[in-house]
N, C-alpha and C positions, 0 to 999 in steps of 0.2 A: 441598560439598553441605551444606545445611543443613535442620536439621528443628525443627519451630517446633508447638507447644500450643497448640488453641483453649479458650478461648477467651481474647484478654487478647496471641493473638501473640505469647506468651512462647520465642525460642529455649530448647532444650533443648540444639541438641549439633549441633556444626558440624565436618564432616573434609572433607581437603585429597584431591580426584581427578586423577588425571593426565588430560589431555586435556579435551575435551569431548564429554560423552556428548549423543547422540541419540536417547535414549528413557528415558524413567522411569517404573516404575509400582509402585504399592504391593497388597500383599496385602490380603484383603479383612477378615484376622485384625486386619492393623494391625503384626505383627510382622516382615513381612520387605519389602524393599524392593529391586527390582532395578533395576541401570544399564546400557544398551549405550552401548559404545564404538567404533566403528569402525574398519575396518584403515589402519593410518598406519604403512605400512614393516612390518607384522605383522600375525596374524591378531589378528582384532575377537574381544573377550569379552564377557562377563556379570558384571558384579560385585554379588553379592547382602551387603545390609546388613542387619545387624539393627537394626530400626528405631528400638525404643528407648533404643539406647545407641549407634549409627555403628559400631559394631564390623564390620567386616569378616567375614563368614561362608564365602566362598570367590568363586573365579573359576570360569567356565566358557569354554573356548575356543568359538568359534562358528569353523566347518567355514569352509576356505579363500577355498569358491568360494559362502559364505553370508557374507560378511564387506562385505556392502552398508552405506554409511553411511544408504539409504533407506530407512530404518526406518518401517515406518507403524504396524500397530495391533501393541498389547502390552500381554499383563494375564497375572495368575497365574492359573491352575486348578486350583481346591479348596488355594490354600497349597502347592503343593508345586511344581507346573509352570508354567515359565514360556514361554507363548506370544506366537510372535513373528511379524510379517507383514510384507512389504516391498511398499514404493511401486515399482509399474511392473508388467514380467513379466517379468524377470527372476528371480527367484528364488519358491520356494512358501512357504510358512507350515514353521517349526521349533518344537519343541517341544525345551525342554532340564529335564532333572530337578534340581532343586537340592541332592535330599538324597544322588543320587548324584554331581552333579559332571560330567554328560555331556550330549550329545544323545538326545533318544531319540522320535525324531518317527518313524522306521518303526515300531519297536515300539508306542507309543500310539496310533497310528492303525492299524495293521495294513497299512501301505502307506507309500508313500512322499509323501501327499497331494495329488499330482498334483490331484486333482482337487476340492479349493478352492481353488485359483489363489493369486491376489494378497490382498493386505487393506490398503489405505490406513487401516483401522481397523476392529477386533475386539473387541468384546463381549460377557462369558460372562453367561447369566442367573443373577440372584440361587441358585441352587440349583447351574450348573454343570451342569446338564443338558443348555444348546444354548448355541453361540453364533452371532451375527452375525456376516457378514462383509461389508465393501462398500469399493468401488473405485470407480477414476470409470463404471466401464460397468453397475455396478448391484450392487446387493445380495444377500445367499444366509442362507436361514438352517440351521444342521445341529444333529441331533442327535448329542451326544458322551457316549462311554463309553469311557473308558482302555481302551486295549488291543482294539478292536473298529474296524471300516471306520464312518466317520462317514455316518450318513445326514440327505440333504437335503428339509427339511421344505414349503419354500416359498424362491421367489426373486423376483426383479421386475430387470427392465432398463433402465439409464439410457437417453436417447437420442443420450451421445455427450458428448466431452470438453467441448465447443463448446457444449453446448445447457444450458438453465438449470435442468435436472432432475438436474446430476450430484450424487448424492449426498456429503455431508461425513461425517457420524456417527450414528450409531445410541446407540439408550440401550432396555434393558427396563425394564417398569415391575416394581415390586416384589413381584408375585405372578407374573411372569413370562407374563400373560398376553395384553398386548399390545408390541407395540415400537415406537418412533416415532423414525423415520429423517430427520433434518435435510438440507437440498435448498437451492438454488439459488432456486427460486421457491416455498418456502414447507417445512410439516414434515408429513411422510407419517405419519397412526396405524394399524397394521394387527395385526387380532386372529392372534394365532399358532396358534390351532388352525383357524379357517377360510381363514387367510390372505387375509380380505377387506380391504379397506380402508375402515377406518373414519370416518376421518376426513383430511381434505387440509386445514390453516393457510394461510392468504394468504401471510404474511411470511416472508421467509428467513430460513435460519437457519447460521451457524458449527457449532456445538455445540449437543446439546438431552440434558438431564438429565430423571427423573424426580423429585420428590420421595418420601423412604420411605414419605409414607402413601399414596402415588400419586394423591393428590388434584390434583395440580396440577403444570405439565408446565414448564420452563424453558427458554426458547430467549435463544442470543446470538447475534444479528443486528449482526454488525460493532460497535460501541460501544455497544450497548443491549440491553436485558436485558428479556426477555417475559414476564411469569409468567401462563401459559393455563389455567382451571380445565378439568379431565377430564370435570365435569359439564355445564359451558356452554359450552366451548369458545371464551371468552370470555378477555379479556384482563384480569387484577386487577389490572395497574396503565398507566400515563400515559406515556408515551415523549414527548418532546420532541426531544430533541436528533437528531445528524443519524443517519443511516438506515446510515453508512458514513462512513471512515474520512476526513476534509476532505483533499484533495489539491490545491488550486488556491484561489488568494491573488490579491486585487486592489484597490489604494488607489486611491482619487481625487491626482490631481495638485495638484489645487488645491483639495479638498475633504474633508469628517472623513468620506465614509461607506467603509465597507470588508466588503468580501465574500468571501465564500470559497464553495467549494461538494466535495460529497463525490460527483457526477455525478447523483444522483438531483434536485436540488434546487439553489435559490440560497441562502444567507443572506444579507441585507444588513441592519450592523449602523448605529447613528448612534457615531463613536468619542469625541465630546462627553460624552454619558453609559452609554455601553454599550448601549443600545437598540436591541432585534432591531427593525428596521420591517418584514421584510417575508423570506418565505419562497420562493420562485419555483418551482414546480415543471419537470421539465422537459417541452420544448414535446411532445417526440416521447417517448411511454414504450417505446418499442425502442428506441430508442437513451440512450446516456449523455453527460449534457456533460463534453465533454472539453477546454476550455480557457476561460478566463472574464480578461473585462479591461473599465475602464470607458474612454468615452467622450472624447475631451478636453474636450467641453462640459457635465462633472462631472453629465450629465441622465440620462444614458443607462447601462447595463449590458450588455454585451454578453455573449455565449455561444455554442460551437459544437460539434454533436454527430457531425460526420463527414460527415453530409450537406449541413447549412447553417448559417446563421446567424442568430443571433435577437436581438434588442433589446429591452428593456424601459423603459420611459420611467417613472424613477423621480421624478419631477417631481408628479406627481398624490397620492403616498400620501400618504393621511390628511391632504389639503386639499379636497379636491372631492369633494362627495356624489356630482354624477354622472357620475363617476369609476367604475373598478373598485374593491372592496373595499380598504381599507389593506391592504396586504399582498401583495395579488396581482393587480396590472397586468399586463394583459394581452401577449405578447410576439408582434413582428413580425417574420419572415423576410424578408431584406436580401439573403443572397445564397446558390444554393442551385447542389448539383452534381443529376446526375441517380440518382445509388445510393450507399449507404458503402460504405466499400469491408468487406471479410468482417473485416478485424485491421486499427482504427487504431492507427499506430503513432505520427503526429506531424500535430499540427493547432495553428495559433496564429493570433495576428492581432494587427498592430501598425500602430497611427494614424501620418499621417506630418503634417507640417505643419499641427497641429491640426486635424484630421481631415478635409482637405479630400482626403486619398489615405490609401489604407489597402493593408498588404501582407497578404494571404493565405498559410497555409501550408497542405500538406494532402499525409502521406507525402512524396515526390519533389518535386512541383509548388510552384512561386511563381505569385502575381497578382497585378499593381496594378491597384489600382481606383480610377480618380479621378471626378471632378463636375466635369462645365462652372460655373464660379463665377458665371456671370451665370443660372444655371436651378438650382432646389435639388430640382425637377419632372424633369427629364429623367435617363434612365438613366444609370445608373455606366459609365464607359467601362472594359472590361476588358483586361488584355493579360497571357498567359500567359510566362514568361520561358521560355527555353529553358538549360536549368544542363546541360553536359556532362558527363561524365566520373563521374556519380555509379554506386559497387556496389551490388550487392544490398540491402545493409545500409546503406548512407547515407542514411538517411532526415531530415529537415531540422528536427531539434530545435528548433534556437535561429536567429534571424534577425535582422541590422538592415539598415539602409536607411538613408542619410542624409537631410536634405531637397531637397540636389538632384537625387537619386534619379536618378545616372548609373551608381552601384558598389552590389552587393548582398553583404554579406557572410553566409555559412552554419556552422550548428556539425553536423557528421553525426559516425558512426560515428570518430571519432578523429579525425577533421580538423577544421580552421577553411579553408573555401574563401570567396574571394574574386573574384568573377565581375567582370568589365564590362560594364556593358546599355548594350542597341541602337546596335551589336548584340551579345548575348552572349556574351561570352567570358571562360571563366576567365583570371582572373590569375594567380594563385598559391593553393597549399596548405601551409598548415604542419599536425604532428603533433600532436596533443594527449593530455591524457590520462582523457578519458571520452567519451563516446558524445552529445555536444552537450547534453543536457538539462539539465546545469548550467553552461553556458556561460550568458554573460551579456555583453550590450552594452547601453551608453550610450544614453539617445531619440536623441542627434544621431549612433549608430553609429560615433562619433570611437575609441571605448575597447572595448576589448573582455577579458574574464578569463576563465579556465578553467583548469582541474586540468592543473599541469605535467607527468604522468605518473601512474600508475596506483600507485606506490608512493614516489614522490619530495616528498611531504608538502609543495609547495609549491602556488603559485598565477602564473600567468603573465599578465602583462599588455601587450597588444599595441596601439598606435596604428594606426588603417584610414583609410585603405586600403594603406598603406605594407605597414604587419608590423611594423616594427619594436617591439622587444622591451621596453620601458620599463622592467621591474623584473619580479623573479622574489620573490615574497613568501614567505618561508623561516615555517611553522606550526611546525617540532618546536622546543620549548626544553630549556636544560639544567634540567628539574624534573622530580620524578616522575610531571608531569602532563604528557605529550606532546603532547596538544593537534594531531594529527597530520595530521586527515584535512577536506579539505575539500568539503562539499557544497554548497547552491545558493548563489546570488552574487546582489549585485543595485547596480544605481549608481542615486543619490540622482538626480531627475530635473532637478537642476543642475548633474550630475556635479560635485560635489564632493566627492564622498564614497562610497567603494567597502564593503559590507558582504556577510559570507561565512559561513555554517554553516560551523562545527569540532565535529569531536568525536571524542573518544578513549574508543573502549570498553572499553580494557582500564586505564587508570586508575581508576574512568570519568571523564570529563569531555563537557559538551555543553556549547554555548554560540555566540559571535560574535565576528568581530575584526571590527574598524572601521579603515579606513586612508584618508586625507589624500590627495583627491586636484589638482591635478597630481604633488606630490612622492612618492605611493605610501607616507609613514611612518605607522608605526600608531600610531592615536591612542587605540584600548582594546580590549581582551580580556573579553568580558563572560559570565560562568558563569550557565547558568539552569536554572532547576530543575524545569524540566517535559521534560525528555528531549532527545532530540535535534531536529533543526528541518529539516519539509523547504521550506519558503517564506519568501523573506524579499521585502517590501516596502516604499517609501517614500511616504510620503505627507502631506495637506495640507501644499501647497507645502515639502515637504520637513524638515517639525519634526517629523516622526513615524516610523516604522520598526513596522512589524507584524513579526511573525515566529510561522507556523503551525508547531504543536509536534506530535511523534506522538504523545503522548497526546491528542488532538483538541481542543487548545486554541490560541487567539491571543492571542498577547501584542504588548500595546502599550508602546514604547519613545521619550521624549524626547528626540530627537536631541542637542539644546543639554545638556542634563544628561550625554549620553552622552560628547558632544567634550570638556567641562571635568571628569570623572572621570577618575581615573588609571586605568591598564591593573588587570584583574584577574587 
């Protein structure tokens, strides 16, 4: 643990805790500082620090059957109590004393709290007077007096795990006279002695702070930060960037432009000069895009929200006045089911023969869809595949398809299955070691890689339709940098070249190995310094390599520069 002075982010004073704690919160003095640890082979405690020297102040053991690593809300009361709430319902709200050393949640409440339930998160007002409580089912606010039954001042109820009103966090403002509760679809302000609501925000929100003169309200909305005056209700400052965290990556084959999207929206950038061209919102606002890939005729973008799929024809931006606006061409549904399903869990879509057939994926289901080549006018021929033998859980992550489009290989729930179509029949299954989504095959489905096992720090690569096993790619080295784990994969669209998310967090290390392919030897180990990487991509004609980072950034990588550096 360490603790750090503003301003200037000057450490002070850094001590060594055993395990990893699940909750942190500081007193409001500034002098004490408490940590939950959860039970691991023993009961879970409290370790309170004094703040400004790490000194160790004491333990508290936390009761057997309270020893939840689902810690949600946790703050002191008035410096002395530390309260505590747990995620689910499972367990109620504790209170433990620090100056005694013990529990003492019947005694402070004069009961056993039974009746504030859960707290996903807990906030005492500025004075310690009342706190909030809320979960996903809704919010409570009570009044508190040591040693006295808490009384409940006002509540409000969510409309359900599933619905876009569950609450995140609560914040009072500085006079403790209103509170404003962060949401799913935007941030609730409600006065605390009439319990009206004052005011409802558009935009959602993670977290939402007061400022101390409570003029102005802060919300984090997935990677962007709101600042809303209390007066206008108005936003002081400019959001640009994306709305949510970028999860989905797509290079042109044979072209610079590259895209990403966070489901709310498309970006498409030019990778020539970095140049946003053009923002895409999406088609349907109930739903989210949930898989994004371009075109093989380097014109088009594609995107699919569960229910359909939609096109954009990136060919007109900022050439043609009578055109739609730069930036936002208009998008065309291509192929469409009749409802989403309630939880998508897997939706893709891969061109087959430069794009004269195209595989659909969607949960369970495959479909090919091809075009009579003498009509560009007449309907997509459709044909639903029949895939046996799939569980519950098998749902169809990752897919390839060769061009003869006689063998369909699948990455589900721990498998790599390998069907024969028309008529369909599995051929074989091997085990793997993740749930298909980073499984990865080759455009021509010749190759295929995925995680050797769930703790065996390799990578497996298999030639299809065979199986056979070509090389097992050994990630841990003898350094103190293990380099251990691997996540998404991707082959260069000449397959010549296999590229893999690594990353070890407990060195730390984040970064890429690049390997040689037919021969499978690595040809570099590369460390980057924007976190770990969940996308990686190959593009114009294969001299480039994108790779989306979780700090919500794309980095662009020179292939040629990359082959002729040594490993790192």
């Amino acid at each position: 643990m360490t603790a750090w002075r503003f301003p200037g982010l000057e450490s002070v004073w850094k001590v060594p805790v055993l395990g990893n704690p699940v909750g942190l919160t500081l007193s409001s003095d500034g002098l004490k500082a408490a940590l939950v640890f959860p039970k691991r082979g023993a009961a879970g405690y409290v370790q309170l620090i004094e703040a400004t020297t790490g000194k160790e102040l004491s333990k508290v053991l936390l009761p057997a059957d309270q020893s939840s690593p689902f810690v949600g809300g946790l703050a002191f009361w008035k410096n002395r109590y530390v309260v505590m709430g747990f995620k689910g319902h499972r367990h109620p709200l504790i209170i433990l004393d620090t100056e005694k050393g013990e529990e003492c949640t019947a005694a402070f409440l004069a009961g056993d709290g039974e009746e504030l339930g859960t707290a996903d998160d807990l906030q005492f007002s500025p004075d310690g007077d009342k706190v909030l409580m809320l979960d996903a089912l809704g919010f409570s606010l009570w009044r508190v007096d040591g040693h006295q039954p808490p009384e409940k001042l006002m509540s409000g109820a969510s409309a359900g795990y599933d619905a876009p009103v569950m609450f995140r966090e609560g914040a009072f403002s500085a006079d403790a006279r209103r509170i404003a509760i962060a949401t799913y679809d935007g941030c609730r302000i409600y006065d605390v002695k009439s319990g009206e609501l004052v005011k409802q925000l558009s935009m959602g929100a993670g977290a939402v702070k007061y400022s101390p003169d409570g003029k102005r309200l802060l919300l984090v909305d997935g990677p962007r930060l709101h600042v809303i005056s209390t007066d206008t209700w108005e936003p002081s400052n400019q959001n640009l960037g994306a709305r949510s965290s970028l999860s989905m990556l797509a290079f042109q084959a044979k072209g610079t432009l590259l895209a990403a999207s966070d489901g709310f929206e498309i970006f498409v950038w030019n990778t020539t000069d970095g140049s946003l061209l053009a923002r895409l919102p999406r088609p349907d606002s109930d739903l989210y895009i949930s898989t994004l890939t371009f075109h093989p005729d380097n014109r088009h973008v594609i995107a699919g929200d569960g229910k359909q799929f939609w096109t954009w024809d990136l060919s007109a931006i900022g050439t043609d006045p009578s055109k739609p606006a730069p930036g936002t061409p208009d998008p065309a549904s291509f192929f469409k089911w009749d409802k989403a399903p309630d939880l998508l869990h897997a939706l893709s879509i891969k061109y087959i023969n430069d794009g004269k057939a195209l595989l659909l994926i969607r949960q369970k289901g495959a479909w090919l869809a091809t075009r009579d080549p003498d009509s560009e006018k007449k309907p997509m021929l459709i044909k639903k595949f029949s895939l046996d033998g799939l569980a519950d859980v098998d749902w169809l992550f990752a897919a390839g398809i060769p061009p003869s489009m006689d063998w369909l290989a699948v990455g589900t729930y721990n498998k790599l299955r390998i069907y024969k179509l028309n008529p369909d029949t599995l051929q074989t299954e091997f085990k793997t070691g993740d749930n298909g989504e980073q499984m990865a095959f080759s455009d021509d489905a010749r190759w295929c890689a995925y995680n050797s096992g769930p703790m065996t720090s390799e990578i497996t690569v298999r030639t299809l339709p065979e199986g056979k096993v070509e090389a097992l790619l050994p990630l841990k080295e003898e350094s103190p940098k293990g380099r251990k784990n691997p996540g998404s994969k991707a082959f260069s669209h000449n397959t010549k070249i296999l590229a893999a998310a690594v990353h070890d967090n407990m060195a730390p290390w984040y970064g890429f190995y690049l390997w040689d392919v037919p021969s499978l030897q690595r040809v570099n180990a590369v460390e980057t310094g924007a976190g770990s990487i969940g996308r990686l991509a190959f593009g114009d004609n294969d001299r480039s390599l994108a790779t989306l980072n979780t700090n919500n950034t794309i980095s662009l990588w020179d292939v040629s520069e990359l082959l002729q550096s040594s490993p790192k």
